[in-house]
N, C-alpha and C positions, 0 to 999 in steps of 0.2 A: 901219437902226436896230439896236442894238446895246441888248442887254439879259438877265433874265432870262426863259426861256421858261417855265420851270414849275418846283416845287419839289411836289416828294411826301413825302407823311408818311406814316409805316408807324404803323400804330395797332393796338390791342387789341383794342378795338370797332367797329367800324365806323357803326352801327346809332347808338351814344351822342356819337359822334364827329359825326355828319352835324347831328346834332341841338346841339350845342354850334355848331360854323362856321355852320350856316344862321341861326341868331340874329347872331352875331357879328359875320358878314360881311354879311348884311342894314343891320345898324347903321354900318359904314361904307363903304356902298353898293357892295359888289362883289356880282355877280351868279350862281346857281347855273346851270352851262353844260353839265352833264350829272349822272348819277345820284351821282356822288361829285367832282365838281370843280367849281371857282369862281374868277373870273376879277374883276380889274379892268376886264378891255378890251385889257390888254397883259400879266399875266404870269399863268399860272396856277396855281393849287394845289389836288392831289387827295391823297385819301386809300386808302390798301390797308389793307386789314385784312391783319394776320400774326401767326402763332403765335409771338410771340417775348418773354420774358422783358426787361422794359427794365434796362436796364445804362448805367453811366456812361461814355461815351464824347466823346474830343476832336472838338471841330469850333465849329461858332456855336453865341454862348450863346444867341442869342433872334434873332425874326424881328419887325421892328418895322413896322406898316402908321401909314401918312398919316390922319390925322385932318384933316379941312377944317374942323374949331373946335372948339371947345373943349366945347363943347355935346355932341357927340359923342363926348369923351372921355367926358364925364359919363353918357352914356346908357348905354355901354360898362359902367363902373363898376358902375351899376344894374342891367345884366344880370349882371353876375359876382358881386355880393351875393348876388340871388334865386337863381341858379344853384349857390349856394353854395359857389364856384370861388373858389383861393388867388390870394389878391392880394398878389403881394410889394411892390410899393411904389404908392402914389396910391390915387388922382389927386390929382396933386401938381403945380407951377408948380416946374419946375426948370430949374435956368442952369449952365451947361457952358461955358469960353470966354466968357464975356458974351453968350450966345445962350439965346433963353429959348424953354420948352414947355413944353406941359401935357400930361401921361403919367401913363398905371399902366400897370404892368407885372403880370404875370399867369400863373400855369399853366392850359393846356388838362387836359381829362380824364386823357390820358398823361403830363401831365409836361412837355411842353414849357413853355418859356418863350417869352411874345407879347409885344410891346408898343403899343399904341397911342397917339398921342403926337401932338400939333399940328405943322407946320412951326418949325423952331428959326427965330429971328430976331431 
């Protein structure tokens, strides 16, 4: 099997940081697999806390997780309202190529950019 094994985020907080993904990632259903990392099942993502000033740097604009409905976008949505978390675009029914999803796109507490988004189709 060929895939990714893990992707790490370097964060400010640690502490506010666990607390934004454990919502997050609860809602579409990946599981907390030790005190700072969370998994699908097949790929996982941890967090480090680091003394570092965020700066604009090249690489991915955003990391987009699978939604199994649409429903779930929506829940999404409703945690990042109350959360009071920047919502750049959605939840929205967008079409790319004749291929259609339902997505918002979103920053995390540092800034990243997320996406969660149905199966296009």
């Amino acid at each position: 099997m060929n895939g990714i094994k893990h992707i790490e985020f370097w964060v400010s907080d640690l502490k506010q940081s666990l607390v934004f993904y454990k919502t997050l990632f609860s809602l579409i259903n990946w599981e907390q697999v030790d005190e700072n990392g969370f998994s699908d099942g097949q790929t996982k993502i941890y967090f480090i806390e680091q003394d570092v000033k965020p700066q604009k740097t090249i690489g991915p604009r955003h990391i987009c997780f699978l939604a199994s409905s649409s429903k779930v976008v929506e829940d999404v949505a409703d945690f990042l309202y109350k959360n009071k978390s920047q919502i750049i675009r959605g939840p929205i029914d967008y079409t790319y190529k004749e291929k259609h999803a339902y997505t918002v796109d979103f920053k995390d507490p540092d800034g990243y950019i997320l996406e969660v988004a149905t199966e296009s189709i």
